[in-house]
C-alpha positions in Angstrom: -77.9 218.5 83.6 -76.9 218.5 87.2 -73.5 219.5 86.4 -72.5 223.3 87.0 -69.3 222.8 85.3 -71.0 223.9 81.9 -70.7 227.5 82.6 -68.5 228.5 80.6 -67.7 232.0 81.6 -66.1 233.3 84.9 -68.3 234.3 87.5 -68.4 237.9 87.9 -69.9 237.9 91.9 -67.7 238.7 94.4 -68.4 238.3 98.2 -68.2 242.0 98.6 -71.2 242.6 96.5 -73.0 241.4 99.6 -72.1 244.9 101.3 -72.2 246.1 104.6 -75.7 244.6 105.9 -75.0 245.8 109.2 -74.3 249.4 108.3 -77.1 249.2 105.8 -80.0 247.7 108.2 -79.3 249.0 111.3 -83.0 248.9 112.1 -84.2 245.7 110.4 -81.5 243.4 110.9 -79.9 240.6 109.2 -82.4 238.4 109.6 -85.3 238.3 107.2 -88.3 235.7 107.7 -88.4 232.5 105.1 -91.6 233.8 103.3 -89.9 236.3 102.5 -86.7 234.2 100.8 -89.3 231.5 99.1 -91.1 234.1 97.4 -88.5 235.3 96.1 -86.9 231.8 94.8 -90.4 230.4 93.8 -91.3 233.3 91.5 -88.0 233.8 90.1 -87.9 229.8 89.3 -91.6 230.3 87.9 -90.8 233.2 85.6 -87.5 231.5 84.6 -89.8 228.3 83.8 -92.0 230.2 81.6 -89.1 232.1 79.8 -86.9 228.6 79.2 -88.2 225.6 80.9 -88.6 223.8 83.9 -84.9 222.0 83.1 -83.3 225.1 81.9 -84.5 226.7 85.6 -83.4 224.1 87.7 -79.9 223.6 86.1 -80.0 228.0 86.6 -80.7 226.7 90.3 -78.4 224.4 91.1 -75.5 226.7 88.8 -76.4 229.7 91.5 -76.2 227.3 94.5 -73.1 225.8 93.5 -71.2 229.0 93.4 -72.9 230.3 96.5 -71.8 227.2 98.2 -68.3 228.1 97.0 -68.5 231.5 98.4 -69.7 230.2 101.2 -67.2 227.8 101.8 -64.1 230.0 101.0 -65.9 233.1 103.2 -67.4 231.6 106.0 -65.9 227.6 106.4 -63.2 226.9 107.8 -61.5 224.2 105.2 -58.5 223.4 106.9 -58.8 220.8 109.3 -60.2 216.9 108.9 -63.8 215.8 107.7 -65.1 215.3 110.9 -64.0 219.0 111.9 -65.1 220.3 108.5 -68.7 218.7 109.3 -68.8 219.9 112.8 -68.2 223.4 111.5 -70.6 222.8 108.8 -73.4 221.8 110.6 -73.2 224.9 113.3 -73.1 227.2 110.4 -76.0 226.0 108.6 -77.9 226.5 112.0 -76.5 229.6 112.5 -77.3 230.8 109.4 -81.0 229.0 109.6 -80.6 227.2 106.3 -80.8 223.6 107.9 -80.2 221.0 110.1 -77.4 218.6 108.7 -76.7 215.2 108.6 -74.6 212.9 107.2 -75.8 209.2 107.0 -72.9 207.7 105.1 -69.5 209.1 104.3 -66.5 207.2 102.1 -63.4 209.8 101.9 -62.2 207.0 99.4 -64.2 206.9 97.2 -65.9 210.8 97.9 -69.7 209.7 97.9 -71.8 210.8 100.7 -75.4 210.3 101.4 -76.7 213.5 103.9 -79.5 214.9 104.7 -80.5 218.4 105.7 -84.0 219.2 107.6 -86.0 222.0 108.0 -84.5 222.7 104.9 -84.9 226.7 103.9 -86.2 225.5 100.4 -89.0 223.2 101.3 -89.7 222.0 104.5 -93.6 222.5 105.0 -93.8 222.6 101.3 -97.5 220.7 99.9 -96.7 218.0 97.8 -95.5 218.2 95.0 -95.0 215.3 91.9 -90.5 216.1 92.4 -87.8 217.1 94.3 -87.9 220.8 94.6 -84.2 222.0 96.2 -82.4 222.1 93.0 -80.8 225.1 94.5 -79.5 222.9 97.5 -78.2 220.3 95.2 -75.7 223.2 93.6 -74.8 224.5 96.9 -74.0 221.1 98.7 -72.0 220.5 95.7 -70.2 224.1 96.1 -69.4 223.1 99.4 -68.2 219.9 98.9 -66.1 221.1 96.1 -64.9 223.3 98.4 -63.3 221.6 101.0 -62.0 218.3 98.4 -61.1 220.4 95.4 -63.3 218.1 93.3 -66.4 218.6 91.5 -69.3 217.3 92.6 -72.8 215.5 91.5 -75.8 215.9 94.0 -78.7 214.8 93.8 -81.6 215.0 95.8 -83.3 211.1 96.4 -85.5 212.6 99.3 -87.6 215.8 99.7 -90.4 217.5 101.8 -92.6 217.9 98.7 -92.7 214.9 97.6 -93.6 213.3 101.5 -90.5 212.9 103.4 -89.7 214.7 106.1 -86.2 215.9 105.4 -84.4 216.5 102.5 -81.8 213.4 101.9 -79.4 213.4 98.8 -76.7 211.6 97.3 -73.3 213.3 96.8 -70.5 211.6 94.5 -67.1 213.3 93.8 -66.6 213.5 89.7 -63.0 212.4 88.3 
């Protein structure tokens, strides 16, 4: 489906939800290692393939990365100033936060398509292969963030990933009328 726009009702999360982490791990930190993460979003995408289907779990992906990409981008970005300072900004978060090291290969403000890519990508880098493209989670929260900052919708797709033999995660972004 790759579109998160089907979701018909409001989202019920708020950025709040995410408490206090600092007052509630004072021993164990923030931080948490990436085995940690994957098992968590491999088995839930298994169990979620088994109850629906393998499309059904990956457009349940990208709809939860899309709206943490928004959350994201309204909580922690800072969307006022020019694309290049919006990237800039971008980019040093997704480091901070160790989701990535991003890219961007092409960029047309005109017409709002984007090719980018993002490497040692949370979601897969170091992955076996695979037969597909694996960060349909990513594709929802690029297009989040995107949304974001334009205040259009987004399609994203991913055209390059670790598990199926590249070495960094490249996809295609193009802003929806």
């Amino acid at each position: 489906m790759n579109d998160m726009h089907y979701i018909e009702q409001p989202s019920q999360f708020t950025w709040e939800q995410l408490g206090n982490i600092e007052v509630g791990r004072r021993t164990l930190g923030k931080d948490m290692p990436v085995l940690v993460y994957r098992l968590f979003q491999y088995t839930l995408k298994d169990v979620l393939t088994r109850i629906y289907n393998a499309d059904t779990a990956a457009d349940l992906f990208r709809a939860a990365g899309h709206l943490a990409g928004l959350e994201i981008a309204k909580n922690i970005l800072d969307l006022s100033g020019d694309f290049a300072h919006f990237i800039a900004h971008l980019q040093n978060q997704l480091i901070d936060l160790k989701i990535g090291i991003l890219q961007i290969e092409q960029a047309n403000l005109d017409s709002l398509t984007f090719t980018l890519t993002v490497s040692e990508d949370l979601d897969c880098s170091g992955l076996p292969i695979m037969e597909d493209t694996v960060c349909d989670y990513d594709e929802g929260f690029i297009a989040g963030i995107l949304e974001a900052y334009t205040g259009k919708a987004f399609n994203v797709q991913e055209i390059d990933c670790w598990a199926i033999g590249g070495r960094t995660c490249r996809f295609t972004a193009k802003g929806m009328e």
